[in-house]
Every structure is written in structure tokens, then in C-alpha cells.
FILUMPA-256673 format. One record per residue (C-alpha): residue number from 1; x, y, z. Coordinates in Angstrom, 2 decimals, always signed. Layout:
<nodes>
<node num="NUM" east="X" north="Y" up="Z"/>
...
</nodes>
This chain:
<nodes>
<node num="1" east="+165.60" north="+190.27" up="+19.29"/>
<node num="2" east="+168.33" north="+188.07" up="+20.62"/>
<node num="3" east="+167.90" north="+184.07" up="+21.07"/>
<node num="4" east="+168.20" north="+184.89" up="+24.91"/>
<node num="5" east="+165.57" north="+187.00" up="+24.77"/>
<node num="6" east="+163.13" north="+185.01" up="+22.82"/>
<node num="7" east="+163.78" north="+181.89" up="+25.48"/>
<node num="8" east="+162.06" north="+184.96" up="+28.38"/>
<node num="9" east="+159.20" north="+185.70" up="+26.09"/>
<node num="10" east="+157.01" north="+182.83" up="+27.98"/>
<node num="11" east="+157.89" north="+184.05" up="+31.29"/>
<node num="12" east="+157.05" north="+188.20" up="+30.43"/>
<node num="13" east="+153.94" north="+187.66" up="+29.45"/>
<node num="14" east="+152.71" north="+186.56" up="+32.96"/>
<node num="15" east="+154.50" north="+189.69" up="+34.31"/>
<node num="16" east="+153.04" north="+191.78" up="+31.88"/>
<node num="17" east="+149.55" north="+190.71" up="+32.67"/>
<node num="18" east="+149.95" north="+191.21" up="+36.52"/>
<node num="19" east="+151.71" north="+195.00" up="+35.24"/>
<node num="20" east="+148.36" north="+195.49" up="+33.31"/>
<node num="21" east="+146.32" north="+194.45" up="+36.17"/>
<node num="22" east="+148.04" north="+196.29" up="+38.47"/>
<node num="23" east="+147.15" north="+199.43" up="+36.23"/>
<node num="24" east="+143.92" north="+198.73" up="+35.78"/>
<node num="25" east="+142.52" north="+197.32" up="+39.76"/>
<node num="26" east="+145.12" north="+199.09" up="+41.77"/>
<node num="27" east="+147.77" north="+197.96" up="+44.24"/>
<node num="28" east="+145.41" north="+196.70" up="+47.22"/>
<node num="29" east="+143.86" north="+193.87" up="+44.87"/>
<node num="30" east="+147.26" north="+193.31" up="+43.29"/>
<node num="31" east="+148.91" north="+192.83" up="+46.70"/>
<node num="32" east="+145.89" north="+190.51" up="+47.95"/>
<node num="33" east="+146.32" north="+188.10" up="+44.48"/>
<node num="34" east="+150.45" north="+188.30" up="+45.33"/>
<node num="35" east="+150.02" north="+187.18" up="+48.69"/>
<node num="36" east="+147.76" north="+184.38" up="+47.82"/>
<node num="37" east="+149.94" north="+183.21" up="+44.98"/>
<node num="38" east="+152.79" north="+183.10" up="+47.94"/>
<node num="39" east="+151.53" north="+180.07" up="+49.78"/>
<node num="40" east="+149.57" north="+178.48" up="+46.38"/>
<node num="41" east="+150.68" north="+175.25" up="+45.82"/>
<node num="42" east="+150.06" north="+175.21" up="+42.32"/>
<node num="43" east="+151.73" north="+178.51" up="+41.66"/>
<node num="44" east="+155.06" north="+177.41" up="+43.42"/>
<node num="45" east="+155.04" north="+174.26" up="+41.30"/>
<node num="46" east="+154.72" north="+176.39" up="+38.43"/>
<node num="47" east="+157.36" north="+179.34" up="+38.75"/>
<node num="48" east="+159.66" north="+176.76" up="+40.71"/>
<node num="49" east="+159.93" north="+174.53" up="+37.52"/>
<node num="50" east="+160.41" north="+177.06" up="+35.35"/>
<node num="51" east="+163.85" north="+178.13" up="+34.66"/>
<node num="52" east="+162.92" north="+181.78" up="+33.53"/>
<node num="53" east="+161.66" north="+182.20" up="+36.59"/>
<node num="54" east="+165.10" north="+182.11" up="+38.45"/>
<node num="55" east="+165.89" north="+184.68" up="+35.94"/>
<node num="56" east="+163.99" north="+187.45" up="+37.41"/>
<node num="57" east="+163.68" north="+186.03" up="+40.97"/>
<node num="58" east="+168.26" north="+185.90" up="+40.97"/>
<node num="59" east="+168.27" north="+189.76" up="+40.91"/>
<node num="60" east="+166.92" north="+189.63" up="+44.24"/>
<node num="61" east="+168.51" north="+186.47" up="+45.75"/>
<node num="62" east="+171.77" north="+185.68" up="+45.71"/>
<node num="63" east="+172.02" north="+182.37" up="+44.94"/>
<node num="64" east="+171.43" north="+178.73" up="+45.74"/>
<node num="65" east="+174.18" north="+177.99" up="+48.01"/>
<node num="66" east="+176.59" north="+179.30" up="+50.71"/>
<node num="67" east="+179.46" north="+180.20" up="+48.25"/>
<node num="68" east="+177.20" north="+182.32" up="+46.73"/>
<node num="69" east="+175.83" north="+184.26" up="+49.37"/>
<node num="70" east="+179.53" north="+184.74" up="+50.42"/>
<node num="71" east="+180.12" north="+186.20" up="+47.01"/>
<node num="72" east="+177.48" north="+188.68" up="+47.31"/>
<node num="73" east="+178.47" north="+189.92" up="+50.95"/>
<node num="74" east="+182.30" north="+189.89" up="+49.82"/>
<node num="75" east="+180.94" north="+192.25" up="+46.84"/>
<node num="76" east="+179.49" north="+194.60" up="+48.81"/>
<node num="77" east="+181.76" north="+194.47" up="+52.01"/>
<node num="78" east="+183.74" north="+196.31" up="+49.48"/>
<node num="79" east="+181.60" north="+199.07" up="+48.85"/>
<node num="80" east="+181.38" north="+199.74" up="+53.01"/>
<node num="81" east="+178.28" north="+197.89" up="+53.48"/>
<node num="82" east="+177.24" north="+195.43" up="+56.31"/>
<node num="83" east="+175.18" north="+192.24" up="+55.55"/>
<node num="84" east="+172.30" north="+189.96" up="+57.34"/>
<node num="85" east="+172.67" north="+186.83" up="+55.52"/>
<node num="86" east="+168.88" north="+184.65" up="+55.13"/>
<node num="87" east="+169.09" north="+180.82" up="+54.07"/>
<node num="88" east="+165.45" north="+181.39" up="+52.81"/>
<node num="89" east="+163.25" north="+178.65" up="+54.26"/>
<node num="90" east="+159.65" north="+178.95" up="+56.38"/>
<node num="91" east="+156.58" north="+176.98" up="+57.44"/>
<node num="92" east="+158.22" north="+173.70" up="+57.48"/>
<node num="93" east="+156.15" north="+170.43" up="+58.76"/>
<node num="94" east="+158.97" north="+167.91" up="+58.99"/>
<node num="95" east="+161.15" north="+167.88" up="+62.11"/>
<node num="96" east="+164.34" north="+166.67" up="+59.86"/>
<node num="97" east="+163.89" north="+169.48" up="+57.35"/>
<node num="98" east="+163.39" north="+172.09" up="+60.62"/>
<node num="99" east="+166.84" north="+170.17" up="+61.86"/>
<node num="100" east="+168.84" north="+170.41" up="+58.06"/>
<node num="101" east="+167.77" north="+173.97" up="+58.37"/>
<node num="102" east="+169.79" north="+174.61" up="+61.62"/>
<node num="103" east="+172.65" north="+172.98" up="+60.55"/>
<node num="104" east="+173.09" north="+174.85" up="+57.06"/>
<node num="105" east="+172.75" north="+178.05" up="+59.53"/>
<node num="106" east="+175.43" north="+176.46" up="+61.69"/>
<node num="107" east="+177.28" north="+175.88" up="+58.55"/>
<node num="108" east="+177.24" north="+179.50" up="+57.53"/>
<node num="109" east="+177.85" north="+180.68" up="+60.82"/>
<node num="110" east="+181.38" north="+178.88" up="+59.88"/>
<node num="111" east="+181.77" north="+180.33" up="+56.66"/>
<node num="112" east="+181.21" north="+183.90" up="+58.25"/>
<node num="113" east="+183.90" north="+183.10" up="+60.98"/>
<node num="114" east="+186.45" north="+181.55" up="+58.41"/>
<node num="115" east="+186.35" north="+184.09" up="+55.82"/>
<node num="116" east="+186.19" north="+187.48" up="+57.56"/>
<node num="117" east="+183.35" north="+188.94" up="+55.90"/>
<node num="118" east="+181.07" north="+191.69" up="+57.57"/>
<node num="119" east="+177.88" north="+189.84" up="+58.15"/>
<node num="120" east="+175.04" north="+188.64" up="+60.95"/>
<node num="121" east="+172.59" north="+186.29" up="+60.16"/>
<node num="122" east="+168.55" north="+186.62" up="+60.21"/>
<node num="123" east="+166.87" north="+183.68" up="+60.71"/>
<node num="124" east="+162.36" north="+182.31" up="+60.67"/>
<node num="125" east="+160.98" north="+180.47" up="+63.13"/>
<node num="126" east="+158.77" north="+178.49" up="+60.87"/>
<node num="127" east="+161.72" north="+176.68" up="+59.05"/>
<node num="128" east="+163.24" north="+175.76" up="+62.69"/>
<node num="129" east="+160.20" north="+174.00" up="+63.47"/>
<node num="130" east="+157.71" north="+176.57" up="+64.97"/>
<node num="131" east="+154.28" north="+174.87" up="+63.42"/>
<node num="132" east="+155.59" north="+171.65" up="+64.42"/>
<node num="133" east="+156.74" north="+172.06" up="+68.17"/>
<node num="134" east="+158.06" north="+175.58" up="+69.50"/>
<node num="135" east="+160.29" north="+173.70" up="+71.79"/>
<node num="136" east="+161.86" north="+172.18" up="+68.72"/>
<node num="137" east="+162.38" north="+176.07" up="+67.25"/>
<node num="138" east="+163.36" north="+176.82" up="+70.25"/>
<node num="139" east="+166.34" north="+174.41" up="+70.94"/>
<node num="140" east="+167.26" north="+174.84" up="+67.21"/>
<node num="141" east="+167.99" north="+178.27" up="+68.13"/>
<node num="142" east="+169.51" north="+177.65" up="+71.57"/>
<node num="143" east="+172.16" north="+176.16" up="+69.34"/>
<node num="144" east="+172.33" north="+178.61" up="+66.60"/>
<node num="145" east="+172.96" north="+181.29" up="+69.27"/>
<node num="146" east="+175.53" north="+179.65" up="+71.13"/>
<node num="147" east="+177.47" north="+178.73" up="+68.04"/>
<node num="148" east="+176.73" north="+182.77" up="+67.08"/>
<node num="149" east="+177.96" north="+184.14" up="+70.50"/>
<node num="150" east="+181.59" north="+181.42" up="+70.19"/>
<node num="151" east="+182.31" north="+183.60" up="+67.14"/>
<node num="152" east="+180.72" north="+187.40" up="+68.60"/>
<node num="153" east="+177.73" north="+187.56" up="+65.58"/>
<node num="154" east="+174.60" north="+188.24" up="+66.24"/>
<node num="155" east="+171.28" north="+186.64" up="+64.98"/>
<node num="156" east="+167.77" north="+187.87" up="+63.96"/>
<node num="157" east="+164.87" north="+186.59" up="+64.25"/>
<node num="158" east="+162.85" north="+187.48" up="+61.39"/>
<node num="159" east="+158.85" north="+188.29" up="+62.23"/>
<node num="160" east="+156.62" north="+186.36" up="+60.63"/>
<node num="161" east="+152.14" north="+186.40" up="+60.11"/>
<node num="162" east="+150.41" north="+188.22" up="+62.82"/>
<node num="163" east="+149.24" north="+185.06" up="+64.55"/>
<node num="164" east="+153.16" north="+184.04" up="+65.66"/>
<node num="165" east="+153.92" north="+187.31" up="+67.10"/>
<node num="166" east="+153.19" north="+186.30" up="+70.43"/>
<node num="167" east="+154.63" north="+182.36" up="+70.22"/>
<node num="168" east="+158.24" north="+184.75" up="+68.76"/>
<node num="169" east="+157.80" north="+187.37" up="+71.20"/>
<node num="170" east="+157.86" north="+184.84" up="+73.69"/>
<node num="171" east="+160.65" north="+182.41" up="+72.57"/>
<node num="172" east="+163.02" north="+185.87" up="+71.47"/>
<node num="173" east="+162.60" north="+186.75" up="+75.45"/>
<node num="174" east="+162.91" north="+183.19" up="+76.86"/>
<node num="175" east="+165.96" north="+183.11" up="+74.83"/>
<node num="176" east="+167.34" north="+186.80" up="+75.34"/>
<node num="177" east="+166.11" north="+187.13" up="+79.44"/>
<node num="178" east="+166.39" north="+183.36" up="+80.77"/>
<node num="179" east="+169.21" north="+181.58" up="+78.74"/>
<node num="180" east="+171.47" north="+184.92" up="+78.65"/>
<node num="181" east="+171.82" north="+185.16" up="+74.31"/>
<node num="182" east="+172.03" north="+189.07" up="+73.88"/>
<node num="183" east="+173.45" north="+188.70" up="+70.53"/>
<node num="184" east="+169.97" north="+188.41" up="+69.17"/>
<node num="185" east="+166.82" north="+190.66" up="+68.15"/>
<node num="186" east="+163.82" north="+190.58" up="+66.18"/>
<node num="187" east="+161.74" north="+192.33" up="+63.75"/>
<node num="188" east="+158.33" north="+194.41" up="+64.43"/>
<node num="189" east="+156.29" north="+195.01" up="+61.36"/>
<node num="190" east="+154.38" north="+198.74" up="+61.91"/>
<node num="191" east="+151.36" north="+197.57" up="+59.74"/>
<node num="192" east="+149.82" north="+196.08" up="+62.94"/>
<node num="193" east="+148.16" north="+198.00" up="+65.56"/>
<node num="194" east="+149.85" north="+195.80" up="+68.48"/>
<node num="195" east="+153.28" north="+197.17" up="+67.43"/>
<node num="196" east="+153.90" north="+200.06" up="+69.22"/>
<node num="197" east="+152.85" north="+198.43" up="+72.22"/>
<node num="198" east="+155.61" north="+195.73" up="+71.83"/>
<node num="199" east="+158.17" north="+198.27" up="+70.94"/>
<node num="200" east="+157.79" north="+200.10" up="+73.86"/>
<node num="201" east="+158.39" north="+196.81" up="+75.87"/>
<node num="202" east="+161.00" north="+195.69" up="+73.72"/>
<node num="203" east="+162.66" north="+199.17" up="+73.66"/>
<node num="204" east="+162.92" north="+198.67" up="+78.15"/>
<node num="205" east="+165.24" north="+195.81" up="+77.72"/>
<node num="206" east="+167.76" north="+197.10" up="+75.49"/>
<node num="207" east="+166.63" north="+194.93" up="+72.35"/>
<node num="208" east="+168.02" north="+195.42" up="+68.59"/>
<node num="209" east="+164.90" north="+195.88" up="+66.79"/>
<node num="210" east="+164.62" north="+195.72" up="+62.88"/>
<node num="211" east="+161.49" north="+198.00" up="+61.97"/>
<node num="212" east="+159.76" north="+197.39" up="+58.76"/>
<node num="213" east="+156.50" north="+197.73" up="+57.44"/>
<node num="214" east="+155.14" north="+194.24" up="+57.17"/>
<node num="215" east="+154.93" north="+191.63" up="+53.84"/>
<node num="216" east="+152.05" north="+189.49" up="+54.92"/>
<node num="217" east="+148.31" north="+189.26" up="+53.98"/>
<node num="218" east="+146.46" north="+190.64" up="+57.52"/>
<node num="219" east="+142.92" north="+191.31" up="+58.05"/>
<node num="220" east="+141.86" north="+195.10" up="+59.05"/>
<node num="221" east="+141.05" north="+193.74" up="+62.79"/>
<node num="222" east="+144.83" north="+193.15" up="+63.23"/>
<node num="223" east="+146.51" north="+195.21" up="+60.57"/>
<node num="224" east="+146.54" north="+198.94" up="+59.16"/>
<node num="225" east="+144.59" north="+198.40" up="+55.53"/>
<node num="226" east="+145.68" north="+201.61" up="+54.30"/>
<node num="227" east="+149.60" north="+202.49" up="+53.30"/>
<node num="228" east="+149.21" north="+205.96" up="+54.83"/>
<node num="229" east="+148.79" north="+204.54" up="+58.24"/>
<node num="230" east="+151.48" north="+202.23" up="+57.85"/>
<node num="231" east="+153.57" north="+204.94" up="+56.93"/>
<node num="232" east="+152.59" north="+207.17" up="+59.55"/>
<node num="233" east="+153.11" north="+204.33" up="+62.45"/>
<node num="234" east="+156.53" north="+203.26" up="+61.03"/>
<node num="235" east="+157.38" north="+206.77" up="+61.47"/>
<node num="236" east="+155.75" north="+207.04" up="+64.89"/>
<node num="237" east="+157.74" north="+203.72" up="+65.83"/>
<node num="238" east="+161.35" north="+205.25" up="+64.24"/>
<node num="239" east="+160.98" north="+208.14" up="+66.56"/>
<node num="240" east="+160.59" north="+205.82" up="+69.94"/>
<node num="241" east="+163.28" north="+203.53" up="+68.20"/>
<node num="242" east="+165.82" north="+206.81" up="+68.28"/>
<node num="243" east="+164.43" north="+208.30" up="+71.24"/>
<node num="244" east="+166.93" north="+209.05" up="+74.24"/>
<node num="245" east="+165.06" north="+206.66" up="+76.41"/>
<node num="246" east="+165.99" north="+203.58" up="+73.52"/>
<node num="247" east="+169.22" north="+205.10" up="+73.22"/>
<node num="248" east="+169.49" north="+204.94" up="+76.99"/>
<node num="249" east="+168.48" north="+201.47" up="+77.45"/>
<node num="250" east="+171.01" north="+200.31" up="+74.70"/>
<node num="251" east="+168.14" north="+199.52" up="+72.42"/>
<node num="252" east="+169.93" north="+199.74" up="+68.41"/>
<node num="253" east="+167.21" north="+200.19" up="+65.72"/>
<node num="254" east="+167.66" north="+198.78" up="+62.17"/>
<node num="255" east="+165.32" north="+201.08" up="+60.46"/>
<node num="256" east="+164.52" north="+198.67" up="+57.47"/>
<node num="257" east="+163.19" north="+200.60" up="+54.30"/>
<node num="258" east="+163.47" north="+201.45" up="+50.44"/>
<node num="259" east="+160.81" north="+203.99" up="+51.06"/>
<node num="260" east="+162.42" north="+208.00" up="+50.65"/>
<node num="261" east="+159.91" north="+209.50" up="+52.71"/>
<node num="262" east="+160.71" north="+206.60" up="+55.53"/>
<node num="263" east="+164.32" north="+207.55" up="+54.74"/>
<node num="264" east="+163.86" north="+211.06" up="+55.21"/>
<node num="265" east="+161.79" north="+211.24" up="+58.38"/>
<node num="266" east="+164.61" north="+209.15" up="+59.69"/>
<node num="267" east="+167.22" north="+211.32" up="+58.41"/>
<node num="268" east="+165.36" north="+214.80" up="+59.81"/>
<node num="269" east="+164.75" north="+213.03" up="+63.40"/>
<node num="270" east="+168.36" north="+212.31" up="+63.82"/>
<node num="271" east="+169.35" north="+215.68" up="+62.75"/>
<node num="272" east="+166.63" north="+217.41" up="+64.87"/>
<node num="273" east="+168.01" north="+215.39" up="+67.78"/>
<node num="274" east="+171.63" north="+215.28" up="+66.95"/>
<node num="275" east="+171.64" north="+211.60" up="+66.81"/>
<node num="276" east="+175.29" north="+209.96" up="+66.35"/>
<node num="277" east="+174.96" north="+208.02" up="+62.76"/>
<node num="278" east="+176.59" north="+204.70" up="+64.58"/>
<node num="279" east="+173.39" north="+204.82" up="+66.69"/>
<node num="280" east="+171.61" north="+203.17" up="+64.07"/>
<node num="281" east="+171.24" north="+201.86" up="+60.73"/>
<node num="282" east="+169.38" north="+201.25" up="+57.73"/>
<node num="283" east="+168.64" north="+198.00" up="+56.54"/>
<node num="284" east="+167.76" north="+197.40" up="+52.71"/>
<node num="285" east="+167.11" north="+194.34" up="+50.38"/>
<node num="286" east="+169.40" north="+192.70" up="+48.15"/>
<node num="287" east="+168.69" north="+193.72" up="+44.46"/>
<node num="288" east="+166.20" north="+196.94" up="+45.84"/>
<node num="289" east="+167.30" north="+200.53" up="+45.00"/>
<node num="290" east="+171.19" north="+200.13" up="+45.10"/>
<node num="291" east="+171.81" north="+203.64" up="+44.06"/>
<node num="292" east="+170.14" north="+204.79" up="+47.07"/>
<node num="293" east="+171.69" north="+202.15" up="+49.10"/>
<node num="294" east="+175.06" north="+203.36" up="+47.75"/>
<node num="295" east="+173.98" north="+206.74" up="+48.34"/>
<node num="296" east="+173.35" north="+206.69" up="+52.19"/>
<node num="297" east="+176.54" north="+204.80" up="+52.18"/>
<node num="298" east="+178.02" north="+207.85" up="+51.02"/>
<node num="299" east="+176.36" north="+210.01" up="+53.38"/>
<node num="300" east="+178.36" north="+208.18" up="+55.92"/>
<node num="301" east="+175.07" north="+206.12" up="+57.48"/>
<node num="302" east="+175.61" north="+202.63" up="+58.46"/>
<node num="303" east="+174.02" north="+200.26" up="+55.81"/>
<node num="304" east="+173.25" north="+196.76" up="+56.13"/>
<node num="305" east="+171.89" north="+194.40" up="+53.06"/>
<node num="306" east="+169.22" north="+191.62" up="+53.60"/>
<node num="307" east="+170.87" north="+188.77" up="+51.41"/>
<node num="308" east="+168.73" north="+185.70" up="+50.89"/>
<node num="309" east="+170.14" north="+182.46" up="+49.55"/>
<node num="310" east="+168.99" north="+179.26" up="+48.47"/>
<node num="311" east="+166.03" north="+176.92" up="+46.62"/>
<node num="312" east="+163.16" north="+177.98" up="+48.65"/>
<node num="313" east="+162.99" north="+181.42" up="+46.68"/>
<node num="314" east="+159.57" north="+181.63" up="+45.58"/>
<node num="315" east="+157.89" north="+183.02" up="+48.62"/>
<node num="316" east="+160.54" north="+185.38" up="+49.68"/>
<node num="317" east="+159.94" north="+186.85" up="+45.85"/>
<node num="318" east="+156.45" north="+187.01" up="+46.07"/>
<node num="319" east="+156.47" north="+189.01" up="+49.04"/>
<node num="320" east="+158.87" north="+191.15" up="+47.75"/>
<node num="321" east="+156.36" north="+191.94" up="+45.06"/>
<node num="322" east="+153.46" north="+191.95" up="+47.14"/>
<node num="323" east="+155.39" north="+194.61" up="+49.67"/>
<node num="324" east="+155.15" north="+196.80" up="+46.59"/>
<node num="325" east="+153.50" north="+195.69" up="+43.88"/>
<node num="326" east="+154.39" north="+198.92" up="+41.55"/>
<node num="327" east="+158.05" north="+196.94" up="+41.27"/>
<node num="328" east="+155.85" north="+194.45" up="+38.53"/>
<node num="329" east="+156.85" north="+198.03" up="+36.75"/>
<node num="330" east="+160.48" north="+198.20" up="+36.78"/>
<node num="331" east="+160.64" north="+194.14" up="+36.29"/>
<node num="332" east="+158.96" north="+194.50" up="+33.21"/>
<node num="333" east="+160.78" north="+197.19" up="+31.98"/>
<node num="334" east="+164.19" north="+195.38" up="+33.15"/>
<node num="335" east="+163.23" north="+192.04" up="+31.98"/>
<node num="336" east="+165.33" north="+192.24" up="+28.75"/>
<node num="337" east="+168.09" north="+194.26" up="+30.23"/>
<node num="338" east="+170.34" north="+191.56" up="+32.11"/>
</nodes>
């Protein structure tokens, strides 16, 4: 065994142990532990000030700073793929830190501009200020948007728990319907029974919607507890995404998955229906399945790659795990690899 891989040893063993557990309980406790661990104070602490922790969590983030972000996009630019671009950041309680946040965007709204590179950026209410004043998230954005639309980019915003879909429902449309920014959408999560309600509103005005399945802990009153209903609304939801009435009211899904069957119900819809493939397009996570990424690339669909940058890492990497929690698998078994 190498010196490198001695120095992980500490790390694996946690990552083992969650592996074991998730053997042994199943994936519904795991998932409930991961998405407690996300907002535990004492577990941030911990994996934050750890340096093999940015080991594993740097296959699936890009980096700490602009330039590296950049990097990334540049990278995969070049293998035909599209890029949202996250400066990872959420439930901030300081109106300065909410502020810092919209200028780094502003910042890398710049970057994008000056270098060329194919990319939008997808943005959180919660690190604009949301929990601390919604008209503070709100002007943050007014001038995120208008710096977006002097350079043609567009902007997501990002969903985030159930209990702020209304509050961003309601900013996304006071932005989008009374101050005029169409270069933005948002994100419905089809783990909650509300959504297809919301699409169907959404889908009248023409909106870019990113579907995905949802990464946050939800109780059954407001959330689908088992996967197969998930599954079967985020299908449900793709088909009114690609219908000809969405297509007709300029609606453009991002159909946001690493699932195959997801994938495939997509893919059979759009043949059934003879759906152009610039209609739409898939939307994947840095670091997640890059064959298949590469693969529908090569299939000629339009691909786009979630790439998150910067220090506030550790909840965006528990959720990844929590989304799935079967990946504790494959980063075991690639832990020594890199």
C-alpha cells in the first residue's frame, strides 16, 4: 500500500461503516441519517477540517474558486457539452455574506462573458438572503439577472426544502412576469405531491423548468416516501414537460437525471412523439456517470453538466449521497483509485 493511500485510511473507514450500514438497514434509513448529517453542525466541523475529506468530496466539485470551475466547463465544452455553473452556498443568516454571494455570481457572470465558454449559471435563494429578508433575495437577484440578460445567459434558480416552494415560486414569477427577466427558470422536484400542479402553471407561461427528483429530507404529508412513486411522477411530469401544449407555450424542459429508466422513458416519449432533440435536454452532475453522460452526447442529445464550486461543499456532497445512497458503494470501491 502506497504512503498516499495509508494518509486515506482514517477517512475510509467512516465510508465503509455507512457502506455496511447501508447493507445491513437499507437505503430509506441511510438517506434519513445522510440528510441529518447535512445540516449537523458537528458533522460539518468534522469532514470540513479534514483534508481527506476534500479528497472524495473534489470528484464531485470542481474546485474552490472561479478559475477552477472555468477549467472544468472549458474541459468539457470540448467534449460538446453545455454547463450550469453553482458557487455552492445556502441558508445564510448574515446580510453581508447573502451580499458577497451576489457579487462572486456577478463575478462569474464576467468570467463566462470574457472567456467564451458554454455555460448558464444556477443559483439558491437561501445564500442570497431568503431566511433573512426575501426582499433582500430578491434584489440580489434583480441584479444578477440584469447583469445575466447585458451578456444573453440565463440563470436558475435552484429549488430548495418543501417549505420555500411557495416564497421561490413567488419571487421566480415576480421576477419573470413583473420586472420582464425571461432569461431565468427554476427547478421542480417530482418527490412532492404539489408538483404537478405547479408544472402545469409553470408550463402556461413558457417557463424553462429543470425536473429532478428532489435531495431533501420531507415528511410523507408533503413528499412521495417511496422511490417508485417518485419515479413514476417524474415520469408523469417529463411527459407534460415534452407535451405539444409545453412545446407550444415555449416552455424548454431540462430533464435532470442519472437514473436509465428516467433516461429511457424520456428517450421513448420523444421518439413516440417525434420530438426534435434541441427541444430539450438532459441535465447531469459533475463527477456522476460520465460514460453515460458522454454517451447521450453521442447520441446527439443536448447535455448540460451541474458544476459546483467553492468552500461550502459539504452539504451539496451530502445530498448527493443522500439522493442515492447506493453511491457509498462505488466511493468505497474508488477510494484508492485516484
Amino acid at each position: 500500500m502506497s504512503k498516499q493511500s495509508r494518509k486515506r485510511i482514517p477517512f475510509f473507514l467512516p465510508l465503509l461503516l455507512l457502506a455496511i450500514l447501508l447493507y445491513l438497514y437499507g437505503e430509506k434509513w441511510l438517506r434519513a441519517l445522510l440528510l441529518y448529517l447535512t445540516h449537523a453542525g458537528w458533522a460539518r466541523q468534522l469532514m470540513t477540517g479534514f483534508p481527506p475529506a476534500w479528497y472524495v468530496a473534489s470528484r464531485f466539485v470542481a474546485g474552490e474558486t472561479i478559475a477552477d470551475a472555468m477549467r472544468v466547463t472549458r474541459e468539457l465544452n470540448a467534449q460538446g457539452m453545455k454547463a450550469t455553473m453553482d458557487f455552492l452556498g445556502e441558508s445564510v443568516t448574515d446580510a453581508g455574506e447573502a451580499r458577497a454571494a451576489r457579487d462572486e455570481i456577478l463575478d462569474l457572470l464576467d468570467r463566462i462573458q470574457q472567456t467564451g465558454v458554454d455555460a448558464s449559471v444556477s443559483v439558491k435563494l437561501t445564500q442570497l438572503g431568503l431566511n433573512i429578508d426575501p426582499d433582500l433575495a430578491l434584489e440580489n437577484m434583480r441584479m444578477i439577472l440584469e447583469r445575466a440578460r447585458q451578456y444573453d445567459n440565463f440563470v436558475r434558480i435552484d429549488m430548495e426544502e418543501s417549505e420555500l416552494v411557495d416564497l421561490t415560486l413567488r419571487i421566480f414569477r415576480t421576477l419573470r412576469d413583473e420586472d420582464g427577466f425571461t432569461n431565468t427558470g427554476v427547478v421542480i422536484q417530482s418527490y412532492l405531491y404539489r408538483s404537478e400542479a405547479d408544472v402545469r402553471k409553470l408550463i402556461a407561461s413558457g417557463t424553462s423548468i429543470r425536473l429532478c427528483k428532489g435531495a431533501y429530507m420531507e415528511p410523507a404529508e408533503v413528499a412521495f416516501p417511496d422511490k417508485k412513486d417518485v419515479d413514476a411522477n417524474f415520469v408523469r411530469l417529463t411527459k407534460l414537460l415534452l407535451s405539444e401544449e409545453a412545446r407550444a407555450a415555449g416552455a424548454y424542459p431540462a430533464i435532470a437525471t442519472h437514473d436509465e429508466k428516467m433516461i429511457a422513458a424520456t428517450q421513448e416519449y420523444v421518439r413516440a412523439h417525434q420530438i426534435p432533440l434541441d427541444a430539450f435536454e438532459f441535465q447531469m452532475l459533475y463527477g456522476i456517470r460520465r460514460e453515460l453522460q458522454e454517451q447521450l452526447e453521442d447520441q446527439g442529445y443536448r447535455v448540460r453538466i451541474y458544476i459546483p464550486y467553492g468552500t461550502a461543499w459539504y452539504p451539496y456532497f451530502m445530498r448527493r449521497l443522500a439522493e442515492r445512497p447506493a453511491n457509498l458503494w462505488f466511493f468505497v470501491s474508488n477510494f484508492f483509485r485516484r
